[in-house]
N, C-alpha and C positions, 0 to 999 in steps of 0.2 A: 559544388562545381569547382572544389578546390584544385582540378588540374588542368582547367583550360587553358591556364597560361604558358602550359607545358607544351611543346612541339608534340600534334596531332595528341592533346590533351582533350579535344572534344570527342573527336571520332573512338577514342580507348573508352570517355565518360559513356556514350551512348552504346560500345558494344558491351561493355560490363553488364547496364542494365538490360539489354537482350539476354542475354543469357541467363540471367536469375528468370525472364517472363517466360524464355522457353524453355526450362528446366519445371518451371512452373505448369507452365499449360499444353504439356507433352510428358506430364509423366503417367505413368503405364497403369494407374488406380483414379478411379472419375475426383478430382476434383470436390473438395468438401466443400458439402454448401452451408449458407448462412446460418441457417437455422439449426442443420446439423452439428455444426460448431460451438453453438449456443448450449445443446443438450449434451452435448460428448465433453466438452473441456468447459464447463462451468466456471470451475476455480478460477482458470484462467481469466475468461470473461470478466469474472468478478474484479478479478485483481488491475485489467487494464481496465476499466471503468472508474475502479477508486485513484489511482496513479496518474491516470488522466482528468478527473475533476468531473466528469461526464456522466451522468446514469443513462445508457442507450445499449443495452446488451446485442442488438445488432450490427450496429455502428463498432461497435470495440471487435465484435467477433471478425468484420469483416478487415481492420485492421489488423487482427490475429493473422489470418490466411495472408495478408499482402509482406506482413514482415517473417513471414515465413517462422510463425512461432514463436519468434525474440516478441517478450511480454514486453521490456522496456522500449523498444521500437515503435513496437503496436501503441502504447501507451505515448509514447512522441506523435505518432500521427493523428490518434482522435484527441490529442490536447492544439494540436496544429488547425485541425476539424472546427473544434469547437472556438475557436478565434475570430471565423467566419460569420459564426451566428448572432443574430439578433439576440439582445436578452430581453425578453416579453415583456417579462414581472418577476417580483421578489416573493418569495412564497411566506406565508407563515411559521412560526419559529414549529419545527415538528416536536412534538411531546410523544419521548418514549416508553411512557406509558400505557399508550395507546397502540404497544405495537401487538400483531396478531402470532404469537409467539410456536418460531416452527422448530426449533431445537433450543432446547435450556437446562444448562449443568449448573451446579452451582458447588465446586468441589469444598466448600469450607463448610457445608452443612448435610448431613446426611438426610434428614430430613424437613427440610424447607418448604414453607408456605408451597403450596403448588406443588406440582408432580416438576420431578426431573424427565426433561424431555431428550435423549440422544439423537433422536432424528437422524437423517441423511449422514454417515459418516463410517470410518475404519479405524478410528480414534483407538479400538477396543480390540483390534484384529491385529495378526500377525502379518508385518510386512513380508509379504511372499511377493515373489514375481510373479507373473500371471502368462505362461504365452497364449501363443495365439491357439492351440489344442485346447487348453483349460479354458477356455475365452467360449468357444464353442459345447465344449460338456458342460458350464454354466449356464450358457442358454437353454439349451435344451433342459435341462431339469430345473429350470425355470417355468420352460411352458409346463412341464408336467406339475407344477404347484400353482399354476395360474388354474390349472384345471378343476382344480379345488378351493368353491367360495369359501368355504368354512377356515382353510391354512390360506387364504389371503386377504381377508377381510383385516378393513384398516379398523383400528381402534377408534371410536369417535367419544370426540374432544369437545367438554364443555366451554361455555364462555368465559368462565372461570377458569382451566385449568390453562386456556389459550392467553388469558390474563393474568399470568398472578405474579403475587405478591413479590416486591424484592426486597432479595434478605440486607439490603443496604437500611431498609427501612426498620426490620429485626435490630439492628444494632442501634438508630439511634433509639426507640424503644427504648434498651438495656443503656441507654446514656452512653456507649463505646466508642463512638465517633467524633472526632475533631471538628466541629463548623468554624466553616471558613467565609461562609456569607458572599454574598455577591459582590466584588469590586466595583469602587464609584468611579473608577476612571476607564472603565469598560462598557458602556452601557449598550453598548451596540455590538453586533460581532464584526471583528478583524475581517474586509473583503481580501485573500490574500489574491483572487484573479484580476484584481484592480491596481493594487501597490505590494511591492514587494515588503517584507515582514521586516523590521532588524532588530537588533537588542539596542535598549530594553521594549519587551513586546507585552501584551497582555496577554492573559490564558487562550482567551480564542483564537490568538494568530496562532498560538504555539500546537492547539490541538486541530487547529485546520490543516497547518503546516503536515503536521503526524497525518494527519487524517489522508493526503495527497501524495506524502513519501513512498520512495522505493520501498516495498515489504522488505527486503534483505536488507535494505539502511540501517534500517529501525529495527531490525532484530538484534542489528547485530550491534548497534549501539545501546539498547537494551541491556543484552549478554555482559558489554562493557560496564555496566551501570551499576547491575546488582552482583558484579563478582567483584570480594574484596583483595588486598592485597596478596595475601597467599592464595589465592586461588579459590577462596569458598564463598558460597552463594548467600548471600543473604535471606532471611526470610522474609518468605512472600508467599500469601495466598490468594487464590480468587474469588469473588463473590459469583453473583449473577454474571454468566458468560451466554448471550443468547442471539438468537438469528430469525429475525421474520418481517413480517411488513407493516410498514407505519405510512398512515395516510398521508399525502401530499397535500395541499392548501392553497390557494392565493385570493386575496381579497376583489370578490363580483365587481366590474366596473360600474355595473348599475346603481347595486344596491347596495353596494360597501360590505356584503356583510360574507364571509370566509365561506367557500365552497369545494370540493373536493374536486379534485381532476384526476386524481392516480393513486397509485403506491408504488413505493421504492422498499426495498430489502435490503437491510442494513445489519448488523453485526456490530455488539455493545458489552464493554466488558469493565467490571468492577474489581481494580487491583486492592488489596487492602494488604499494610503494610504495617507493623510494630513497629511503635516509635519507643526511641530508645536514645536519642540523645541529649547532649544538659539540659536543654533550657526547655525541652518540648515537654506534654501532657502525658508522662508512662501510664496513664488507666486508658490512656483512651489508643483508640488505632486513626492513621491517617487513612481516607480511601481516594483511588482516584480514577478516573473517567477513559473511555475510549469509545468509540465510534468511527466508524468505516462505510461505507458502499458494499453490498455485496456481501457474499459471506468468505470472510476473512478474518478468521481470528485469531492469528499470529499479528496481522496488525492492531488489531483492537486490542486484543492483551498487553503486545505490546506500547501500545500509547497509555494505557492505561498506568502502568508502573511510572513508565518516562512522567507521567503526567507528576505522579507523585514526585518522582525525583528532581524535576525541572522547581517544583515548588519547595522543596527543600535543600539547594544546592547552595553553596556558598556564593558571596557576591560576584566574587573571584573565579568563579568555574566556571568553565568552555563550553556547557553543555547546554545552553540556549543557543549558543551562537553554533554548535552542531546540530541543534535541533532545528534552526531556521536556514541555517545554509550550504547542509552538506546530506544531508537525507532527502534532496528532491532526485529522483533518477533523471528527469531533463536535463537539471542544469551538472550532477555528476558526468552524469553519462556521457550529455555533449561535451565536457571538455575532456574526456577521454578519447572518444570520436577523434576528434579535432587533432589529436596527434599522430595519425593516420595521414595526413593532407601534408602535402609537400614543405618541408621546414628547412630545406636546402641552404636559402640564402641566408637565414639565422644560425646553420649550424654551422655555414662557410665562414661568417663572422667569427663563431668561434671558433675557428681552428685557427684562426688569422689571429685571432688573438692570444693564444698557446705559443705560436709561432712568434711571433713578434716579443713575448715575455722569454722564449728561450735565446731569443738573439741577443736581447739586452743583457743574460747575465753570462753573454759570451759564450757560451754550450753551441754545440751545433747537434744536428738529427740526422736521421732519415731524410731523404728528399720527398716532397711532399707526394703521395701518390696522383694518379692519373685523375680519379676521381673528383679529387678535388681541386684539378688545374683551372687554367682561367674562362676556359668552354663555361663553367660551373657557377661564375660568378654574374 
């Protein structure tokens, strides 16, 4: 409501948003609904659920449709959403072990415990545009392969290969891995929807922090992470990168004892890193963690490296306190927002203060324009 203050600053507030509702609910193609939202822009879905702190794929879709598409938008209003709610109960710690594994690469090993799963994806395809003609001769020789059970039968999946093994566990095996043990000044995880994080933080503010960040934050602080001075990348490879769902939990109020209520679909990625400098272990490799909402694994990968590099950074580096307070797209975004909203009276100050410094060293200007006469102040 930053322009009420303005002469017929409400009546301009109120027609603004008419016009986004009737641009909205008069446009010439029906109106996407909830559910159809959910199964057409997934990704999306996925991404304002994890951004927002929320797992309610209805909820975020329906805020897709009202921000008209802007993921960080959508992702401001179901984190706005979810401020309302009650919190029940606290769930049990989820163990991703247990997850029912619906896509799983694992690019550092060609053949690893368990089958490599590609699942749902165009990871492997040619970026082509697609219009709307090739949209339509897709489906159609779609149906004509639907028409044949024998070219569309799905492969079935033991419980085994829906479970298997991670090659995180391969390595320590081969003794390859750094342990780091569990920290004694951590024994609970960081709530960051309670108190806000700052340095110095322990691991779990830092990966819940990542876990909630803008995907683009965090890519692209990533990107900054593992590029060295002259431009070249450091190496890095990935372990276990996988997507499926892990049971939800919360302790029976009767009986005390842990019952299931659901599943969430998450995305989990194992960066592994060669160490390589003085003081560190060169046989062994550092790995390290990521975890998201949804399937996302640009964020997961990337928390995964940052993870490693947060734990390896000098006392002296920025990159905790980037990691806690400039990769939220709320609190970015908003004060980007925010410069949009009338700053008149501060920018009038400064020009009064321009002015007033050219007068003292005797200089004279321009007469001040209209703009900025005293209507303004």
């Amino acid at each position: 409501m930053g322009y009420s203050g303005v002469r017929g600053g409400m009546e301009a507030i109120l027609a603004a948003e008419r016009l986004v509702r009737r641009s909205r609910d008069h446009a010439p193609a029906e109106w996407a609904g909830t559910e159809q939202i959910v199964l057409r822009f997934r990704l999306a879905v996925d991404r304002i659920m994890g951004e927002a702190g929320l797992y309610h794929s209805p909820t975020a879709a329906d805020a897709f449709r009202q921000a008209e598409g802007d993921v960080l938008e959508a992702a401001h209003l179901v984190r706005a959403h979810r401020s309302t709610l009650p919190r029940l109960a606290v769930t049990e710690p989820v163990d991703p072990d247990e997850m029912v594994v619906l896509r799983r690469i694992v690019p550092a090993n060609r053949t690893p415990d368990g089958p490599q799963l590609l699942g749902r994806t165009t990871d492997y395809t040619g970026r082509l545009l697609e219009r709307e003609g090739d949209l339509a001769r897709d489906r159609a020789e779609t149906r004509t392969e639907d028409d044949d059970p024998a070219r569309n039968r799905q492969p079935e999946r033991t419980p085994e290969q829906r479970h298997p093994r991670r090659f995180y566990q391969l390595l320590r095996d081969l003794d390859l891995v750094v342990e780091h043990g569990e920290p004694a000044e951590d024994p609970e995880p960081f709530d960051i929807t309670r108190r806000a994080a700052r340095p110095p933080a322990p691991r779990s503010a830092v990966l819940s922090s990542m876990a909630r960040a803008e995907t683009g934050a965090l890519v692209g602080l990533w990107y900054r992470s593992i590029l060295g001075p002259d431009g070249d990348v450091h190496e890095i490879t990935l372990g276990d990168t996988r997507h499926g769902r892990v049971p939800l939990r919360v302790v029976h109020p009767h009986t005390g004892e842990p019952v299931q209520i659901g599943e969430i679909r998450v995305t989990e990625a194992e960066g592994i890193e060669d160490l390589d400098g003085a003081e560190e272990d060169r046989t062994r490799f550092d790995v390290g963690y990521g975890l998201c909402f949804g399937h996302n694994e640009r964020k997961a990968i990337a928390m995964a490296n940052l993870d490693i590099a947060w734990r390896r950074a000098e006392e002296d580096s920025p990159l905790e306190q980037l990691l806690l307070l400039t990769t939220d797209g709320l609190d970015s975004g908003g004060f980007l927002e925010h410069l949009k909203l009338p700053h008149y009276v501060t920018f009038r100050s400064m020009v009064d203060r321009k002015l007033a410094r050219r007068e003292a060293r005797g200089s004279t200007g321009p007469r001040v324009p209209e703009p900025f006469g005293e209507e303004c102040r």
